[in-house]
N, C-alpha and C positions, 0 to 999 in steps of 0.2 A: 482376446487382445486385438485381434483382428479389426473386429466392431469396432471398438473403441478408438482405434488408430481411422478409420473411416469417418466415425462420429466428429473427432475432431478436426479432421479436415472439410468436415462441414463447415464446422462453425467457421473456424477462420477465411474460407470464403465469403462466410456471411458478414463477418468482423469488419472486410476491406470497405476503406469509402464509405465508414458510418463514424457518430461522433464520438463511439467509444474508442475507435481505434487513432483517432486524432488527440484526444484527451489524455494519451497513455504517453505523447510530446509536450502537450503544452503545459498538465498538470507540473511535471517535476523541475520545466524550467522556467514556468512562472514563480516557482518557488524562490528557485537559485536567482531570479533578478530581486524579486523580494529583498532576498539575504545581503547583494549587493548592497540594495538602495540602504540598509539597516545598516552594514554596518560600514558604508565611507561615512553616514553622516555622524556615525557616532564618533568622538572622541576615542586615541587611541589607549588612553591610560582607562580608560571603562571598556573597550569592547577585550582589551590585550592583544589587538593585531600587532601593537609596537614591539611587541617580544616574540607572537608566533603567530603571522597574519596568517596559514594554511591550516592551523590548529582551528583559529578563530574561526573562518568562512567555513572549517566541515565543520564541526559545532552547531554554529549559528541555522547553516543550512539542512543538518538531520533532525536537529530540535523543532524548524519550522517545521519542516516536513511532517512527523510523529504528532504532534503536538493541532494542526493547523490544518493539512491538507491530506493525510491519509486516511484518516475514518470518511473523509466527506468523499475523497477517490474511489473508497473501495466503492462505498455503498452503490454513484452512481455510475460507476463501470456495473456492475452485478443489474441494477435497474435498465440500463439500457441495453446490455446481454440478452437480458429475459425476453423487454418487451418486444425482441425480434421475432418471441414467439407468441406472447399474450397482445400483443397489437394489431397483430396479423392474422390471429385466430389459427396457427400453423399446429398445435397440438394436434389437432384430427388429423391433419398429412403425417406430421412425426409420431402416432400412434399407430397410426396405417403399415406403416414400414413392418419388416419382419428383423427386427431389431430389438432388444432389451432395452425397456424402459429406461435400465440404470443407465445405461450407456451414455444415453442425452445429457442426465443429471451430469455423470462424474465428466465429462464433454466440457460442460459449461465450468465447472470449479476448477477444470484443469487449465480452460482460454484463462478463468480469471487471475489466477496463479499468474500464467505465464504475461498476464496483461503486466498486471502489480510489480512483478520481478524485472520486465525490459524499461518500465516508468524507474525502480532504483538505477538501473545501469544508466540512463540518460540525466538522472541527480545526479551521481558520481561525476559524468561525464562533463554537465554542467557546470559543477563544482569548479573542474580542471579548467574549463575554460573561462572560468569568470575570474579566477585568480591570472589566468596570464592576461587578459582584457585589462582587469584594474594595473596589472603592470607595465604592460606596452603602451595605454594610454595616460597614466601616469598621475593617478584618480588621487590618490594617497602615499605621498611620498614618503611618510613617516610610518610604514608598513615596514615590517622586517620580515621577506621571503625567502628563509632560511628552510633546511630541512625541520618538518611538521615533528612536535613531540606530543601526544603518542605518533608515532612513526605511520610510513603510509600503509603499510601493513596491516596494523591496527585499524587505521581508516576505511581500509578495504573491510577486514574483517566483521566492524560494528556495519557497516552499513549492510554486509549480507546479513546479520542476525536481526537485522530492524527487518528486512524481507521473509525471515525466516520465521519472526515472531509475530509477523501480520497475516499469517496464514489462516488460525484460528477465526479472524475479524473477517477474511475471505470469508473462510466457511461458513460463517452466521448468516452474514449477509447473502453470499447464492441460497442458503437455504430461504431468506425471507421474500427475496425476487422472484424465486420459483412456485413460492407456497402462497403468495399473496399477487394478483396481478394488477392490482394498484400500483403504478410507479411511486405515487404520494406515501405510502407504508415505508417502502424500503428507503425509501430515503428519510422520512422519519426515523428511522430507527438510526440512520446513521448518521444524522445532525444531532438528536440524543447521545449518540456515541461521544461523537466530538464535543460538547457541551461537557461532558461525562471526563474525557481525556484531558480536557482545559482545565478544570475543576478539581480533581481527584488526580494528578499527576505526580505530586508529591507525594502520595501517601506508598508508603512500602506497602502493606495490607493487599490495598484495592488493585498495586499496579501489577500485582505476581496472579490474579486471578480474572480482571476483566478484561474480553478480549482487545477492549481499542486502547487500553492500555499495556499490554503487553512489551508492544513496541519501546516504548520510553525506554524499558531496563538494557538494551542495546547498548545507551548511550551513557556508561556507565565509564567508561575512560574519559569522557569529556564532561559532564555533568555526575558527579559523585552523588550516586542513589543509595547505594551502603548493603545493597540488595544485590544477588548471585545470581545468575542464570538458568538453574536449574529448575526451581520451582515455574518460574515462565515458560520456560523450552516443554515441560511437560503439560502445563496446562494449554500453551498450545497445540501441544499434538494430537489431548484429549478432545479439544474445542474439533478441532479440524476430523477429528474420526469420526467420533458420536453424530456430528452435525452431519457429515457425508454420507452417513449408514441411513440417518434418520431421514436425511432428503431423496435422496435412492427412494427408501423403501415408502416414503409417501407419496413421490411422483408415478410409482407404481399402480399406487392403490386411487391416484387420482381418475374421475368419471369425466370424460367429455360429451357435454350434449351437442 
């Protein structure tokens, strides 16, 4: 444990003053302006802000998110994680070490965790702030900013299970930034993803087993899926084991010339 509390204070050294560590700001509240601009321009009898405008902006804002900007986040957080090491040719210095290989792996899935999980809390935080902006500035008067139904509780809630259920989608992805050192791959994979998310987001089936779909059934208080959590929360945790065990034990077995 030791190691591993060492390993990751590697990394996040190496995290400071690069673009992933910037991206983990701009991704979630470029979102939340997005949702803004979406939805003062809409009408308020189509978006329903005129009955529950904090209902409406977390909605609007988790939907983008899941749907828009998380498969294409994760992927290239995980890609420019890696290429700190396959850019730099660092594997022979990080093989050098008298350190366990897994250590580096689970190192990296743990920064990308914790990258994914500080990007929700700055959507959240966004969320709050965008709703008092449209208010103080007085964007839409026929807003009604009553207390939010499902409740903030709720709010809070769905939006940890969209972090909880993007875990899986973590772990595919460091497994693909690690195993491939083309940045072009992993990012393929997770422009396909999102392609995949956009496309097949409706379907009950496809959204309890693929992982960049996962995420969606979160949002199951504010967009009615008709689908429980249970079958997601475990294919997640399957997604995120298998894939950490399998990338451990092949970064292991990997040859540096």
């Amino acid at each position: 444990m030791k190691i591993l509390t060492v390993a990751l204070q590697v990394e996040l050294i190496k995290l400071r003053r690069t673009l992933a560590f910037w991206l983990m700001l701009i991704a979630p509240l470029s979102i939340v302006g997005l949702t803004v601009l979406f939805d003062i321009r809409l009408a308020a009898d189509v978006s329903g802000a005129d009955r529950d405008a904090w209902s409406t902006l977390i909605r609007d804002t988790l939907g983008f998110w899941v749907v828009l900007m998380l498969p294409l986040f994760i992927a290239l957080e995980s890609a420019l994680l890696a290429q700190l090491e396959h850019g730099q040719n660092m594997w022979k210095h990080l093989f050098a070490l008298p350190i366990p290989r897994w250590t580096v792996y689970t190192a990296k899935l743990l920064i990308s965790i914790l990258i994914v999980g500080m990007a929700t809390v700055f959507l959240f935080l966004g969320v709050l702030g965008a709703g008092g902006l449209i208010q103080a500035l007085h964007l839409r008067t026929d807003f009604h900013w009553g207390p939010p139904d499902p409740s903030w509780a709720t709010a809070l809630r769905t939006t940890g299970l969209v972090f909880l259920l993007s875990w899986g989608m973590i772990a595919l992805q460091t497994y693909v930034s690690m195993r491939w050192s083309s940045f072009t791959v992993t990012l393929g994979v997770g422009i396909m993803g999102s392609i995949a998310t956009f496309i097949f987001v409706r379907s009950l089936t496809l959204a309890a087993v693929l992982p960049w779909l996962l995420p969606f059934n979160a949002l199951d208080p504010y967009i009615k899926q008709g689908a429980g959590l249970v079958a997601p929360l475990m294919a997640s945790s399957i997604f995120t084991i298998v894939l950490t065990v399998l990338g451990a034990w092949d970064l292991s077995r990997k040859d540096i010339l």
